[in-house]
C-alpha positions, -999 to 999 in steps of 0.1 A, spaced: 304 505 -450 333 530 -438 358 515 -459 332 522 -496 328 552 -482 366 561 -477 371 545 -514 344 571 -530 362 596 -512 397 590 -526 383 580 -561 366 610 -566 396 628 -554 417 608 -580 395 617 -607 398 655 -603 432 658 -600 434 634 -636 406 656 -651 426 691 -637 454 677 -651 436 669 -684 419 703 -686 457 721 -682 477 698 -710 446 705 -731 452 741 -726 494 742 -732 490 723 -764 462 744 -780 484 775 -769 513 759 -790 488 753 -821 471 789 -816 508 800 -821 511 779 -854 478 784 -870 461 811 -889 437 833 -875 407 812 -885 417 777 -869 434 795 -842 395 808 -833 381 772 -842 408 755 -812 399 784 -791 361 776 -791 368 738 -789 390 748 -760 361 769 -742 339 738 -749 367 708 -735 374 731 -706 334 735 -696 325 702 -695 356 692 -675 351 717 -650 313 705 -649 331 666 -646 348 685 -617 321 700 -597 303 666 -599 327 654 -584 337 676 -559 299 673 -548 296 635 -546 330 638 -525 316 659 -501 280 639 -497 307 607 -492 324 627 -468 296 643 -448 282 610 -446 312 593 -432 313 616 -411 281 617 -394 288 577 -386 319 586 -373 302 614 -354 274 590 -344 290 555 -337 325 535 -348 308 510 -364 341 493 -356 339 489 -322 301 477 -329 313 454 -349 339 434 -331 331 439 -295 294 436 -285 280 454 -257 249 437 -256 238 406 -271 203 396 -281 205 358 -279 199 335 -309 206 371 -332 230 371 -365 259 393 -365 239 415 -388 209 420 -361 238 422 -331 250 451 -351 217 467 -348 212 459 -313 248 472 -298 245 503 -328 210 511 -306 225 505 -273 255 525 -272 239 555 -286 205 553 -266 206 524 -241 189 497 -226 150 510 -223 155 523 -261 167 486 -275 140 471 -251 116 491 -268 127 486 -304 122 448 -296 91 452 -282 80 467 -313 97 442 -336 114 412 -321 131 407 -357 148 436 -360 136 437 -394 139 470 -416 114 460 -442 88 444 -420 50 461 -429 31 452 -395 2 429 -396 -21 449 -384 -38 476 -410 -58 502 -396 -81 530 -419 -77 567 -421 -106 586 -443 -115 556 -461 -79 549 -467 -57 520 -452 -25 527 -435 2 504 -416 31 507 -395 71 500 -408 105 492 -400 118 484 -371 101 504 -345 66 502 -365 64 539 -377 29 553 -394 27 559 -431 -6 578 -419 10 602 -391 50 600 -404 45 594 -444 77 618 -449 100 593 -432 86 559 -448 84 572 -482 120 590 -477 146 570 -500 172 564 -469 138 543 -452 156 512 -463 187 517 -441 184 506 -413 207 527 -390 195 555 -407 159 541 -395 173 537 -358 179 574 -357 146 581 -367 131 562 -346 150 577 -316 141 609 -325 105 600 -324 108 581 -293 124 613 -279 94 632 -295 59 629 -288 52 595 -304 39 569 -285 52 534 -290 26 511 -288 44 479 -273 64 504 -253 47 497 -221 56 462 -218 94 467 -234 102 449 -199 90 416 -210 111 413 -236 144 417 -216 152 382 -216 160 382 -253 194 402 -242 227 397 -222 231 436 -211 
């Protein structure tokens, strides 16, 4: 994931300087012609110029902009986690986990620790970001359910399962540490400690 981002980063880079580059060969040679022509075609490169130079400059903010997202979101990983280290040396293993879940678990533990993991697999033993509970429940004549990996409302936090980074599941991790933090009460939080077994800590 750090490495795409990193590639974004330096391809968007790339692509100004080209375009910057474009923009100012584009300028030198219709300076050369304006010098050549008569009045009228002189105007006619000058206006084609104005419209070349706009829409590279638009290219350019683009991508000036989707640098920056790349960048400010590399850097928040790096500011939360080296998903590195996660990667090749597990803190803490969940037994009979893929190296996909194990990245979950040690990304959970080494921000939050062992009672936050414990809860997270009280809630859902999978460690699965997509999971809709089994267990519907009805809100003014409306059904609801609970999501993700820690079993968040759509009736009490609809702004974080309906937002577009819901599928990620770090992204979910941090959300559900901030509501763990908050006033949320997990349901299976109470009996996290039975679920301890499941880990090498």
């Amino acid at each position: 994931m750090k490495k795409q981002k990193k590639l974004h980063i330096l391809w968007a880079a790339t692509s100004v300087a080209l375009l910057a580059t474009i923009a100012t060969a584009a300028t030198l040679w219709a300076e050369d012609r304006i010098r050549e022509a008569n009045v009228k075609e002189a105007q006619e490169i000058q206006i084609n110029l104005h419209q070349v130079n706009t829409q590279i400059r638009s290219q350019i903010d683009d991508l000036k902009m989707q640098a920056q997202v790349n960048s400010n979101e590399w850097l928040l990983q790096q500011a939360v986690i080296d998903e590195n280290t996660v990667q090749t040396a597990f803190r803490v293993k969940k037994l009979w986990a893929d190296p996909h879940i194990q990245r979950l678990v040690n990304y959970a533990y080494e921000l939050w620790g062992r009672d936050f993991v414990l809860t997270l697999e009280a809630e859902n033993w999978n460690w699965t970001s997509n999971r809709v509970h089994n267990k519907p429940y009805w809100r003014n004549w409306r059904k609801y359910n609970d999501h993700g990996l820690c079993g968040i409302s759509d009736y009490y936090h609809p702004q974080v399962v309906s937002h577009p980074q819901f599928t990620d599941p770090y992204w979910q991790i941090r959300k559900c540490h901030e509501l763990y933090e908050g006033w949320t009460r997990f349901y299976w939080y109470d009996v996290r400690g039975r679920v301890a077994w499941n880990f090498n800590f």
